[in-house]
C-alpha positions as CSV (number, residue, x, y, z in Angstrom):
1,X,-200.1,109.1,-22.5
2,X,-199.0,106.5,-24.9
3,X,-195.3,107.9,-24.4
4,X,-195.2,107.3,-20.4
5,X,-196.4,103.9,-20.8
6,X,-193.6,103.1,-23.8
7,X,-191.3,105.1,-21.2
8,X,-192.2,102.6,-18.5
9,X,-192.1,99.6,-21.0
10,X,-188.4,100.6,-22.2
11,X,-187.2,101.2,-18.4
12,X,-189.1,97.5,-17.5
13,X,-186.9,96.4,-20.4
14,X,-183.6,98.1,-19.5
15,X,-183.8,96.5,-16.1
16,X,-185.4,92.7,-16.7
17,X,-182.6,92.4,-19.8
18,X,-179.4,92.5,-17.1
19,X,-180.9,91.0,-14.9
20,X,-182.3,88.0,-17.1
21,X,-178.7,87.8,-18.7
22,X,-177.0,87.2,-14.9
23,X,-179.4,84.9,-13.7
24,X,-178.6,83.1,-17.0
25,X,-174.4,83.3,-16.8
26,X,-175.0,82.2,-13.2
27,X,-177.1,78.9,-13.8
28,X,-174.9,78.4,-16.7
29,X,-171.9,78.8,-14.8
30,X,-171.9,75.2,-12.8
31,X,-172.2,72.8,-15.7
32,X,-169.6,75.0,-17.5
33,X,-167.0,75.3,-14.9
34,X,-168.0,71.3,-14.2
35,X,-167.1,70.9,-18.1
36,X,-164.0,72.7,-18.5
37,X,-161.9,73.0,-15.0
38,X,-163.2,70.1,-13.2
39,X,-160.0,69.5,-10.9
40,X,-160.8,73.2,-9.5
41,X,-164.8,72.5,-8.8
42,X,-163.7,69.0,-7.1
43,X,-161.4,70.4,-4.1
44,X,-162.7,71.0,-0.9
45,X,-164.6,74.5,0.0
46,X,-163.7,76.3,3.0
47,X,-167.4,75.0,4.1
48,X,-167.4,70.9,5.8
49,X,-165.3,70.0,3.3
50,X,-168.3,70.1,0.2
51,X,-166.7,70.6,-3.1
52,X,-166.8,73.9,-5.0
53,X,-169.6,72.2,-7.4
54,X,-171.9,71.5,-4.2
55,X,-171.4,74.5,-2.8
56,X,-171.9,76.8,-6.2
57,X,-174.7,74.5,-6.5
58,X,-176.5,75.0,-3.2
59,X,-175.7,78.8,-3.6
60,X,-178.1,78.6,-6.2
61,X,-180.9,78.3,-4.4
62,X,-180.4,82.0,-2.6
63,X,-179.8,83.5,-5.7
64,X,-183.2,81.8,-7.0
65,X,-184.8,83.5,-4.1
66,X,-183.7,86.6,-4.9
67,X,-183.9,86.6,-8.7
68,X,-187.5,85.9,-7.8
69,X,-187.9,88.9,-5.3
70,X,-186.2,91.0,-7.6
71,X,-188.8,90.4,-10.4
72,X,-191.5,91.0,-7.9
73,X,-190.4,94.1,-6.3
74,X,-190.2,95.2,-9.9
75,X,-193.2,94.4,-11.5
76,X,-195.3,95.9,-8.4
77,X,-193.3,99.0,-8.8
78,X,-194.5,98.8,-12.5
79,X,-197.7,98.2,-12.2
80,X,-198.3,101.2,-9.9
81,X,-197.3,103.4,-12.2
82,X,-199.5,101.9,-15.0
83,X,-202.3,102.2,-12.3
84,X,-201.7,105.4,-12.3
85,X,-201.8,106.2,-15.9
86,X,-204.7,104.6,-16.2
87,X,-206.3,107.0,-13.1
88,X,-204.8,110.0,-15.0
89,X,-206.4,108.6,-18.4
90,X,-210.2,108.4,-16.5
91,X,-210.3,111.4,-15.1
């Protein structure tokens, strides 16, 4: 028993770890690239004519969104499985 949960707890791990280190890099990324190649996040997108920095910056929000749904469709997934270990366990 306790080697199916640890099994589920290292898989939770193995995916929430990458995932945690993108959203990360990708938040990270705007006041970075802002920092160091400002001339480049200043020009005109192919989008109205907003700047690279408003545009990463608004692209933010999607990616939010589905950071967030991510997680979610995860940890349901998860704790369906512990749901049933634990039905396993009472019977």
């Amino acid at each position: 028993m306790e080697e199916r949960i640890l099994y589920v707890i290292r898989k939770r791990k193995q995916l929430m770890a990458p995932a945690l280190a993108g959203a990360l890099l990708f938040y990270f990324l705007l006041p970075l690239s802002l920092t160091f190649i400002p001339n480049v996040m200043t020009r005109p997108s192919f989008i109205y004519g907003l700047s690279w920095a408003w545009l990463y910056a608004f692209l933010q929000i999607p990616m939010t969104w589905f950071f967030c749904w991510f997680y979610h469709r995860t940890a349901k997934k998860i704790d369906r499985q512990m749901e049933e270990f634990n039905k396993e366990e009472s019977i």
